[in-house]
C-alpha positions, 0 to 999 in steps of 0.5 A, a space after each residue: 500500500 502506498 504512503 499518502 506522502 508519496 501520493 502527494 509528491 506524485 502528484 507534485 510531479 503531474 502538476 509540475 509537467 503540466 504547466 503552461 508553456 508559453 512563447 517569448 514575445 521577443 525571440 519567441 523561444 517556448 519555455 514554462 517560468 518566469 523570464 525567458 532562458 533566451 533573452 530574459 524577457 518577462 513578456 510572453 504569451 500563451 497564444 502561439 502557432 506552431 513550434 520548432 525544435 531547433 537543434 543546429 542553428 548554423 546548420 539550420 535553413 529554417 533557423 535562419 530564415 527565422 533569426 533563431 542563433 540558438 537550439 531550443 524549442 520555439 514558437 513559429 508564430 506568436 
């Protein structure tokens, strides 16, 4: 039978995973917190259109199209 302590740190984790992502309104980089890990931008929404996963920049035509210079996951549309 499991603890009541273990449930509850379970469902920590779930609630943890579902948080919001949301796209930077400056480099469009999708992240969950406070700031932006690309820019450091506090401006953000949560209504975006598509993603990309960009994991080579330099070599990327679609990053460079976009003006993304680092990997990371990003809004196509924000």
């Amino acid at each position: 039978m499991m603890q009541k302590t273990n449930l509850l740190n379970l469902e920590e984790v779930i609630l943890y995973k579902m948080a919001k992502q949301k796209a930077c309104k400056h480099c469009r980089r999708i992240y969950e917190g406070d700031k932006c890990p690309n820019c450091d931008s506090k401006e953000s929404t949560d209504s975006f259109k598509g993603r990309i996963v960009v994991l080579n920049s330099e070599k990327s035509e679609l990053a460079k199209n976009l003006k993304i210079s680092s990997k990371g996951e990003y809004a196509v549309k924000n």
